[in-house]
C-alpha positions in Angstrom: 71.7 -63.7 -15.8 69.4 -60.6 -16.1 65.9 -61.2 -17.5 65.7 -59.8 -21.2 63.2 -56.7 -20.8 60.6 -57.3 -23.2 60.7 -54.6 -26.5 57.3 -53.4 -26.4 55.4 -54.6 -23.3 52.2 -52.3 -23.5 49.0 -52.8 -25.8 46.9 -50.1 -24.8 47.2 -46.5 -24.2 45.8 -47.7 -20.3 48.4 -49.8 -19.7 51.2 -47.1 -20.7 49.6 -44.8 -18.6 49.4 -46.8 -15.7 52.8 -47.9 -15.9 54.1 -43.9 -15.8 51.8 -43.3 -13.6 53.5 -46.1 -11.4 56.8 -44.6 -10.8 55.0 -41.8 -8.7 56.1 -43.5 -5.5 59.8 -42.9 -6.5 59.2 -38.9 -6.0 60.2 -36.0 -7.0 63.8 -37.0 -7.3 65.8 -33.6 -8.0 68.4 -34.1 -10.2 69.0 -34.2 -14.0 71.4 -37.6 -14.1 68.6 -39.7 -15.5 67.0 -37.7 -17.9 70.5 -36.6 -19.5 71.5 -40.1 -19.7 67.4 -41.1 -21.1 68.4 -38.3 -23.4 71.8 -39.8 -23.9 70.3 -42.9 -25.2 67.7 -41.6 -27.5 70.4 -39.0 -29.3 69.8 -35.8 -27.5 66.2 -35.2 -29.7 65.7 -31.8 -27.3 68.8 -30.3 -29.6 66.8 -29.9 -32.5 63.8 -28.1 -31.3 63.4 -24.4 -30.0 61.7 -24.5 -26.2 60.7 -21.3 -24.4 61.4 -22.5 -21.0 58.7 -20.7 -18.4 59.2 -21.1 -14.4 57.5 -19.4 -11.5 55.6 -19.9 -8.4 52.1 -18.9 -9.7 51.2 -18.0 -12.8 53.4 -20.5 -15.6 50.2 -22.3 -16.8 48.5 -19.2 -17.7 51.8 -17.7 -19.0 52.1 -21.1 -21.9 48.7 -20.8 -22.3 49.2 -16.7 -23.8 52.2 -18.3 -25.6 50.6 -20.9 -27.0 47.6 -19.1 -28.3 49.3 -16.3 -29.8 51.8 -17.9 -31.5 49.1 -20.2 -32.8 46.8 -17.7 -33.8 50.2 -16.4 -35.9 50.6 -19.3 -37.7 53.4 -21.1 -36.0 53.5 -24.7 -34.9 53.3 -25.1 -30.9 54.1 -28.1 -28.6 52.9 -27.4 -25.3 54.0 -29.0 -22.0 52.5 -28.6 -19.0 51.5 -29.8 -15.8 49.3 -30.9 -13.8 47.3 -31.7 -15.9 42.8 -30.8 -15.1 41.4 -33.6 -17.4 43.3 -36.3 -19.1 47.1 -37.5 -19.1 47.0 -36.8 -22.6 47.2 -32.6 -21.9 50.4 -33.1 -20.4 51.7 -32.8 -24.0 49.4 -30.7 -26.8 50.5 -30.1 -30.0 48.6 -27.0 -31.7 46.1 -26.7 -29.2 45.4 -30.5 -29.5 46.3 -33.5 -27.0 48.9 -36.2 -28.3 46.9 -38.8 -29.6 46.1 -41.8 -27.4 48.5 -44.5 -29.8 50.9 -42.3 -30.3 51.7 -42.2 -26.5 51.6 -45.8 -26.4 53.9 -46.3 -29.0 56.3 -43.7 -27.2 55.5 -45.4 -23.9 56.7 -48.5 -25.6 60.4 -47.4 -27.2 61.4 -46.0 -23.5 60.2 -48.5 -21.5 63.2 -50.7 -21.9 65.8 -47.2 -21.3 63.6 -47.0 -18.1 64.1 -50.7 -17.5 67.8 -50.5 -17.7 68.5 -47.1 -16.1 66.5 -48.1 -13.0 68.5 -51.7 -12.9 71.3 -49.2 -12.5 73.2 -47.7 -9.3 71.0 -44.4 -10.8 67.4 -46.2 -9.4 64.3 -45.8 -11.4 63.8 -42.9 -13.6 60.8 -40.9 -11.9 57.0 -40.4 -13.4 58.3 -36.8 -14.8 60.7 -38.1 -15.9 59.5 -40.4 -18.3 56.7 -37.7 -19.0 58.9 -35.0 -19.9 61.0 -37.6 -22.1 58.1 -39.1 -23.6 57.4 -35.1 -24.5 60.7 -34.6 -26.3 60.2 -37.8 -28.1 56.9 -36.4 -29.2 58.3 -32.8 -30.2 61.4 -34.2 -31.8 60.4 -37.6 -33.8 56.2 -37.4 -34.5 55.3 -33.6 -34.8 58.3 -31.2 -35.0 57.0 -27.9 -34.1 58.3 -24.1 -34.8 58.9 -23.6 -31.2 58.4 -26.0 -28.1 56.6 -23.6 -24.6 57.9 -25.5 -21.7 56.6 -25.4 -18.4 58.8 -26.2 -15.8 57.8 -28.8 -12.7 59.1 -27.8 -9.9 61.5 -24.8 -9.2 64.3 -25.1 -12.2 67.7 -25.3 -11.3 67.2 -29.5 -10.7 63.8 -30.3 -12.8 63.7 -32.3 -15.1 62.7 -29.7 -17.9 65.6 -28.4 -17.0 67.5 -30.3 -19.3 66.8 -28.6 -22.5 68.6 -25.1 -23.8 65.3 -23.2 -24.8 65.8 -19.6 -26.9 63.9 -17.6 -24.0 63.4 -18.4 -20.4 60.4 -16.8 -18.2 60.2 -16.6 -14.6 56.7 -15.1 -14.0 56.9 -14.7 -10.0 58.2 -16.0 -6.8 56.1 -17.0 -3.8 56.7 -19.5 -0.9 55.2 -22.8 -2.1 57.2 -26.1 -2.0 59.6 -24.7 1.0 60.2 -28.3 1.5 62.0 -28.7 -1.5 63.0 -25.6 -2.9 64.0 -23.7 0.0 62.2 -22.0 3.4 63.1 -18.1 2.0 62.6 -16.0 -1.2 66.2 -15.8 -1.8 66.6 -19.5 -1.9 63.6 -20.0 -4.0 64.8 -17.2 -6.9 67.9 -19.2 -6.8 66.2 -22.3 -7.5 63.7 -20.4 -10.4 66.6 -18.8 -11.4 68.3 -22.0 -12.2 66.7 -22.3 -15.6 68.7 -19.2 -16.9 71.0 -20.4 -19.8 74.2 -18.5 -20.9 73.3 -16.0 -23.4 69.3 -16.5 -23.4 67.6 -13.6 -22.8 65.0 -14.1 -19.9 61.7 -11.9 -18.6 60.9 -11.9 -15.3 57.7 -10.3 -13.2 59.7 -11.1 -10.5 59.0 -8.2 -7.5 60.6 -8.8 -4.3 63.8 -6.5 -4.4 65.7 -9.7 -2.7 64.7 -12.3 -5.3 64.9 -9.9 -8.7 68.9 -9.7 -7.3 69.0 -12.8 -7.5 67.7 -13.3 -11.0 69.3 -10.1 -12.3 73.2 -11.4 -10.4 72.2 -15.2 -12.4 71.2 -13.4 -15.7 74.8 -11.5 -15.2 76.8 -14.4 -14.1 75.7 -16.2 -17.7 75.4 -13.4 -19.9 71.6 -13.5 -20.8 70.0 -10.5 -21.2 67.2 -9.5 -18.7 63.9 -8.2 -19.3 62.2 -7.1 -16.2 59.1 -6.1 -15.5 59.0 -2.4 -14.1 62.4 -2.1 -15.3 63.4 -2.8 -18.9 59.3 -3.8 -19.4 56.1 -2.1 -18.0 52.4 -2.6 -17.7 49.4 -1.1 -17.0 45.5 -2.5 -16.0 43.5 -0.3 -17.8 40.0 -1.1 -17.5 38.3 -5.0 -16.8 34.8 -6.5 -16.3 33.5 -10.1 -15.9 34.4 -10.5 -19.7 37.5 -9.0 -20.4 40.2 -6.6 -19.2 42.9 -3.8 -21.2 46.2 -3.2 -20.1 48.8 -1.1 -21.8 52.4 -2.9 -22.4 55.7 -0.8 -22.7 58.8 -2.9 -23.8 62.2 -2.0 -25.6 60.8 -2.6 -29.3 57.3 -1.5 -29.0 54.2 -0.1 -27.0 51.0 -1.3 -27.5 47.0 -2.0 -25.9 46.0 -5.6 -25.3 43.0 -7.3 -24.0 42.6 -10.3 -22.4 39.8 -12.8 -22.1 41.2 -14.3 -18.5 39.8 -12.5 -15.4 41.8 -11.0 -12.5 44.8 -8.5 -12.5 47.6 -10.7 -11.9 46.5 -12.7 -15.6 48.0 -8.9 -16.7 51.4 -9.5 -15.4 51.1 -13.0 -17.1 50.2 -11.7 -20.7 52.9 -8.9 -20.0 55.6 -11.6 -19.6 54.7 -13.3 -22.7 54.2 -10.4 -24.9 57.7 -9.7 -23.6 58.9 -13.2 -24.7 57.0 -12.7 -28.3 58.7 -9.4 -28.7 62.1 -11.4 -28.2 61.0 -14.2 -30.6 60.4 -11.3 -32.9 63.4 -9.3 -32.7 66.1 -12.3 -31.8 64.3 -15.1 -33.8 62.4 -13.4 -36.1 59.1 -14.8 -35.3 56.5 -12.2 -37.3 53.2 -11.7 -35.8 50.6 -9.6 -37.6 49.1 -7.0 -35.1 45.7 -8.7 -35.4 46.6 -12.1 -34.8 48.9 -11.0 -31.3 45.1 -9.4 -30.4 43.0 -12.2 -31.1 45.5 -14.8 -29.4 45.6 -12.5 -26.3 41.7 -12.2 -26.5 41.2 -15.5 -26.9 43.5 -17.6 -24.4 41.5 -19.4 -21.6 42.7 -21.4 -19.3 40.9 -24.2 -17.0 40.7 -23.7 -13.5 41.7 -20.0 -13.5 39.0 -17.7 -12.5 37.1 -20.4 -14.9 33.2 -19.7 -14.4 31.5 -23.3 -15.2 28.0 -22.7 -14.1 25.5 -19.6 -14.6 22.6 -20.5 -12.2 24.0 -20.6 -10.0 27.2 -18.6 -10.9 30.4 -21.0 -9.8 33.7 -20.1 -10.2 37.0 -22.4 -10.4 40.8 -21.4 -9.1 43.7 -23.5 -8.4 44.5 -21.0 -5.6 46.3 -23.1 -3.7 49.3 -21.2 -1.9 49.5 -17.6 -0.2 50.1 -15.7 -3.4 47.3 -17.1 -5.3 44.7 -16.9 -1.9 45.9 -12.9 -2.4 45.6 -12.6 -5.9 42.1 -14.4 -5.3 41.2 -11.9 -2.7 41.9 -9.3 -5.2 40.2 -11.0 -8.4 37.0 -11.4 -7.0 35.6 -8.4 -5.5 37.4 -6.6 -8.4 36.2 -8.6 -10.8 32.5 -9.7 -10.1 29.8 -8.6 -8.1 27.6 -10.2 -5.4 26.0 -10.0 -2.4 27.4 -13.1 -0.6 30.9 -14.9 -1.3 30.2 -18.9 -1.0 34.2 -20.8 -0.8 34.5 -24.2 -1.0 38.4 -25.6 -0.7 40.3 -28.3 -0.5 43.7 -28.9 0.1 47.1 -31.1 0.3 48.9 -31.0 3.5 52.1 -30.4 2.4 51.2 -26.2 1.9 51.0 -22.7 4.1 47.4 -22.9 4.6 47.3 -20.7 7.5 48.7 -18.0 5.5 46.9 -18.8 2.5 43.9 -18.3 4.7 44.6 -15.2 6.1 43.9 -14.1 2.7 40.5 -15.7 1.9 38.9 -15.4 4.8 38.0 -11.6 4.9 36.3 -11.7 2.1 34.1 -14.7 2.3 30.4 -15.3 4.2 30.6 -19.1 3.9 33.6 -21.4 4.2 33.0 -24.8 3.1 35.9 -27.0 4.1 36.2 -30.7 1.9 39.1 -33.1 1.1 40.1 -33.6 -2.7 39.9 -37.1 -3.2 43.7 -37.9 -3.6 46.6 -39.8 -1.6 48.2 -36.3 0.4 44.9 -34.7 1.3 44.5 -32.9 3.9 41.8 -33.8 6.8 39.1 -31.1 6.8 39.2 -30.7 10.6 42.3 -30.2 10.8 41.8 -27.7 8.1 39.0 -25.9 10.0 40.9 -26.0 13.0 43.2 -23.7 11.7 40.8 -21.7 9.9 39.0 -21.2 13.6 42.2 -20.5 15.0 42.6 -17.3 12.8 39.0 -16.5 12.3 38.7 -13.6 15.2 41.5 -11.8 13.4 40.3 -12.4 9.8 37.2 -13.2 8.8 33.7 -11.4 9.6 32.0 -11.6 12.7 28.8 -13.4 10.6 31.6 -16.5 8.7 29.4 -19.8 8.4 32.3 -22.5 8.6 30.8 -26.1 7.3 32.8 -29.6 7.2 31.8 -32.0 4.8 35.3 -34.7 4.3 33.1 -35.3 1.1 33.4 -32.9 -1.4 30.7 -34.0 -3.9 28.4 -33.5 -0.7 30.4 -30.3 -0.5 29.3 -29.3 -4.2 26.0 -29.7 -3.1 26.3 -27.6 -0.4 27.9 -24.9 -2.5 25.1 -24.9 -5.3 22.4 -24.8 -2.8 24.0 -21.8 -0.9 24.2 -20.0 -4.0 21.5 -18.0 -4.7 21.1 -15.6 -7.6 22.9 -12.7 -6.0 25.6 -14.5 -4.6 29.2 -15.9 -6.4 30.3 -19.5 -5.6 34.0 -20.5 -5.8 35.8 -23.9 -5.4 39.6 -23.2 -4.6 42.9 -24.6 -3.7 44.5 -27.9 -4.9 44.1 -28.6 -8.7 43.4 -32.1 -7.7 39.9 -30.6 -6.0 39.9 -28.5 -8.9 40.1 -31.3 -11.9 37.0 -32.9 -10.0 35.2 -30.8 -9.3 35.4 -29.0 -13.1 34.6 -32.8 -14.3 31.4 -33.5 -12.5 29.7 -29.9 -13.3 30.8 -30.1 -17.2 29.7 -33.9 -17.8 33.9 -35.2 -18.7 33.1 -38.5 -18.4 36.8 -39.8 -19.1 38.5 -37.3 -17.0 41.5 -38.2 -15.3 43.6 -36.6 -12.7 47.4 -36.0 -11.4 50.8 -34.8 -11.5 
């Protein structure tokens, strides 16, 4: 006879955590056969709420974060969902700009844990950690705070994750790049495919999408289902206009309106991000009827930040933060900076996971930078910093300056150190690659004392 699984086994937001934060060793698991039937059990709560679903290779955070904001800024009630998360488990799942509250996960933690219990007793195996986060999120959206409209941040690719199980109102796909090849496929074909899996019969979707190969793919998908598609350079345009350390202007053409914007997030490709969601608003608007005053859609594009992106933490000296952490973000990095801000030396520290294209991603960085610092995030799939550096030396005669300083320091609070000291008043400092570096290394030089970290 089978154990009786106890109703509510947690009594502290800790515990819940740790016990989601336990099924990490069962994977990414792609496939939607648990969470339809976690759904199953629970009533299907994702049929009452409205998601914007948002996929891509780089770029989704940023894009929820425009959404979020202006939608916020005009009035509406926002759930947010997003991950990783740079701080706390808790910003996994905001509503109105705030994290769910601490008992209010616990209690949620607590009614699934037994569905979790039962499905994983199953032939099915154990429901995964996103899993349970991303039901956990519908619970939240659905039963404790029921907002206007739900912005939805896909996990991995989109045709098999786990968000994928919703039917949202618009879908995004900001870009394509080659990140997760392990997974989602080894060419930019296969990878639209798998982005392009989140396109729903008859819901519009905007894409920024440029490769001619992978926009067929999304435009053939969009066809196949009906949904109209709003691309960018085709049905949608933009246009940099001017940008300093503060701020930058772009111009936006799109079917219903034309208008100037400025943003508060540094570097050109945050452009093609507020593009694509000003291109989702304007669907809210004319499909949904969302209103927006014209004020209120400037201040929420003015205002959006979002951690870890070109984030400066520091002034003296001046330290910069970017989850760079495949080829397309190394080149929009590369771009950003020299664009962006301006110094007389370029100090980079990194730190990455092994599982990514770092010699490509450094084939990118490394012409622009004076001093590479290589460290290890402090995290399970790191990657060793010699072996790091070896490839780094491997490319260097072809890449980087004749007068590159390349330093190796496995610990990257020593690495900090190094960084800050190297800095001088002229000069920029920038920690990149894995948001796992990022998350501690934003912690220690802002003082969050309960940060957290993880998928």
């Amino acid at each position: 006879m089978m154990n009786k699984v106890p109703a509510a086994p947690f009594e502290t937001y800790t515990e819940a955590v740790n016990w989601i934060n336990g099924l990490i060793p069962f994977g990414i698991r792609p496939g939607l056969e648990r969470i339809e039937l976690l759904l199953e059990r629970l009533g299907h709560p994702e049929r009452r709420l409205k998601f914007v679903h948002v996929a891509g290779t780089n770029g989704k955070g940023s894009t929820c974060a425009f959404l979020t904001r202006v939608l916020l800024q005009g009035g509406y009630s926002v759930g947010t969902f997003t991950s990783p998360y740079i701080t706390k488990f808790t910003n996994r799942f905001q509503i109105d700009g705030e994290d769910i509250e601490e008992e209010v996960l616990l209690k949620l933690a607590n009614q699934l844990y037994p569905l979790v219990q039962e499905i994983a007793d199953s032939e099915l195996g154990s429901p995964t950690m996103f899993e349970v986060s991303t039901a956990l999120a519908i619970l939240f959206y659905s039963r404790e705070r029921v907002p206007d409209v739900v912005v939805w941040e896909t996990g991995l690719g989109g045709r098999m994750d786990v968000t994928n199980v919703v039917h949202p109102v618009v879908s995004v796909i900001t870009n394509i790049g080659m990140d997760h090849t392990d997974i989602l496929g080894e060419t930019i074909q296969e990878i639209a495919a798998e982005k392009a899996g989140i396109i729903k019969p008859g819901v519009p979707v905007v894409t920024a999408v440029s490769q001619p190969e992978a926009l067929e793919v999304i435009r053939q998908t969009a066809a196949s289902k009906r949904a109209t598609l709003y691309a960018a350079g085709e049905q949608f345009s933009y246009e940099r206009l001017s940008g300093d350390e503060n701020s930058q202007k772009l111009r936006f053409s799109g079917p219903f309106r034309e208008l100037e914007l400025e943003i508060g997030m540094q570097g050109e490709h945050q452009c093609q991000n507020a593009a694509c969601a000003m291109m989702a608003i304007d669907i809210l608007r004319h499909y949904m009827a969302f209103v927006i005053e014209p004020d209120d859609l400037q201040k929420g594009f003015t205002s959006t930040r979002w951690a870890g992106r070109l984030e400066q933490v520091s002034q003296m000296p001046r330290l910069i933060l970017d989850g760079a952490h495949n080829p397309e973000g190394a080149e929009s990095l590369a771009k950003s900076l020299p664009g962006t801000y301006r110094y007389r030396k370029l100090n980079l520290m990194m730190g990455m996971l092994s599982n990514k294209h770092h010699e490509d991603y450094l084939k990118h960085i490394l012409p622009i930078v004076d001093t590479l610092i290589i460290t290890e995030p402090d995290f399970r799939r790191k990657m060793d910093a010699n072996a790091l550096a070896d490839v780094a030396e491997r490319i260097r005669e072809s890449y980087a300056k004749p007068s590159l300083q390349i330093i190796i320091e496995p610990d990257w609070r020593k690495a900090l150190e190094a960084l800050k000291s190297r800095t001088e008043a002229e000069d920029l400092g920038v920690v990149s690659g894995t948001l796992y570096l990022i998350a501690d290394v934003r912690s220690d030089l802002l003082g969050l004392s309960d940060a957290e970290k993880g998928w």
